[in-house]
N, C-alpha and C positions, 0 to 999 in steps of 0.2 A: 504494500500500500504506500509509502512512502520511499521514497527515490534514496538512496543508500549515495554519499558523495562519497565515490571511489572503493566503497569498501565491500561491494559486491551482497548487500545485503543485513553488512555489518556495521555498515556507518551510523554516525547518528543524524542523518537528515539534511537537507542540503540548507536548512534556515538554519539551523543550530550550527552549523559547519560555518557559516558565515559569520555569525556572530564569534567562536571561538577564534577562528582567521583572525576575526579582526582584535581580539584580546592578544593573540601572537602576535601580531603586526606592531602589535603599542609597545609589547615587549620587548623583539627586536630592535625597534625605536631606543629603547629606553637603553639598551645594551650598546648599540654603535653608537651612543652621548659619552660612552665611558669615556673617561678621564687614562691617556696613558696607564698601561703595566708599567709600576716605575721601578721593577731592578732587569736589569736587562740581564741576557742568560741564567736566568732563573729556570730551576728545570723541579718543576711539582713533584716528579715522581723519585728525585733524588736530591729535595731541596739543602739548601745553604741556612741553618738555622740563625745567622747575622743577619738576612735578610730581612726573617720572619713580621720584626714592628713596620717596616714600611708595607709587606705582604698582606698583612692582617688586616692595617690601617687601609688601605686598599679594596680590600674583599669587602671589609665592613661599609664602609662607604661608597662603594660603586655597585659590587654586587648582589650581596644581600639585598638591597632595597629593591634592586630590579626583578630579582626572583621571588622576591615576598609579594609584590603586585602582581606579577605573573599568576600564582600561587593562588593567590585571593580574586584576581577578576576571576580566574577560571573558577574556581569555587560558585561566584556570584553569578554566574550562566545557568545553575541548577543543572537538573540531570535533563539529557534529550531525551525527545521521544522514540527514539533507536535505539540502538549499541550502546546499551548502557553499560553491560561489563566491559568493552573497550574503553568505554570517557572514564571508568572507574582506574583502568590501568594508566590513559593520560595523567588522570590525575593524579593517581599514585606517585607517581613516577616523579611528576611536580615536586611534592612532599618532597621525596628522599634526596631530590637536587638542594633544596634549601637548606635538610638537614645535614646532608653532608657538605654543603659549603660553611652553614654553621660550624662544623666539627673541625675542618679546615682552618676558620677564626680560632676557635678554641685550640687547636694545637698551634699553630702560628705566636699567640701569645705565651701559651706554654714554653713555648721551644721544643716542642715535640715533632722532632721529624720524621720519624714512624709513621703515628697517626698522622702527619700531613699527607705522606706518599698514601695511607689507604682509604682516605680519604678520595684523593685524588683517583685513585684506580677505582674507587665507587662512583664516584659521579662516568669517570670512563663505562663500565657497565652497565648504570643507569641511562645512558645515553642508548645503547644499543637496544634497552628494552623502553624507552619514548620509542623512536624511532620506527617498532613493532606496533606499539600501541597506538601512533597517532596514524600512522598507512592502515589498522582496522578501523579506528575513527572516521576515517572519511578527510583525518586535516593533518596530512604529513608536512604541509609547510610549519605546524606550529614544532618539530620535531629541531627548526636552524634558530630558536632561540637558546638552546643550549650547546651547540654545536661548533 
């Protein structure tokens, strides 16, 4: 009964796909405003813990904010009238980017380079399952604001 955008029956509807498009689209926006990465070869997954306060101060202030609105407009869309375990796994997925960016702040201040790099290799995996989630949504463009 309702037109599935892209996801073969799995999407959640081509109104509701447009509306999330466009909560991705703000998000994106809101991500290429960021303010320079300011340590240059800085490498996440085998960080330099002297860098971490400029790191942190960075993530906290540029990042965070953009993925917590992310996070929340998507939230404020409700559930569609389709694919709802699909927009449940977009959104999941949301969630675990925030948290582990949070957790990223949280080691960064610490000085904890561990938990910086598994961090960082979470949101790596997390990416790979948005990416699933948002092509059975029906809205794999929202899968390049974390990308």
């Amino acid at each position: 009964m309702l037109a599935a955008c892209g996801g073969g029956g799995t999407g959640v509807g081509d109104a509701f796909a447009g509306r999330a498009s466009q909560v991705c689209d703000d998000a994106l926006a809101s991500k290429q405003a960021w303010a320079p990465f300011p340590v240059a070869d800085f490498d996440p997954t085998d960080p330099d813990s002297t860098a971490f306060p400029q790191v942190a101060a960075w993530l906290e202030d540029e990042v965070a904010p953009t993925f917590q609105a992310w996070l929340d407009d998507l939230d404020a869309l409700g559930a569609p009238p389709s694919g709802r375990d699909a927009w449940n796994d977009v959104v999941a997925a949301v969630q675990r980017i925030v948290r582990l960016n949070a957790d990223q702040i949280s080691a960064a201040r610490d000085g904890d380079a561990q938990a910086f790099a598994d961090a960082t290799d979470g949101l790596a995996q997390t990416q790979t399952q948005l990416e699933r989630a948002t092509d059975e949504a029906g809205v794999p463009s929202c899968a390049d604001v974390h990308a």
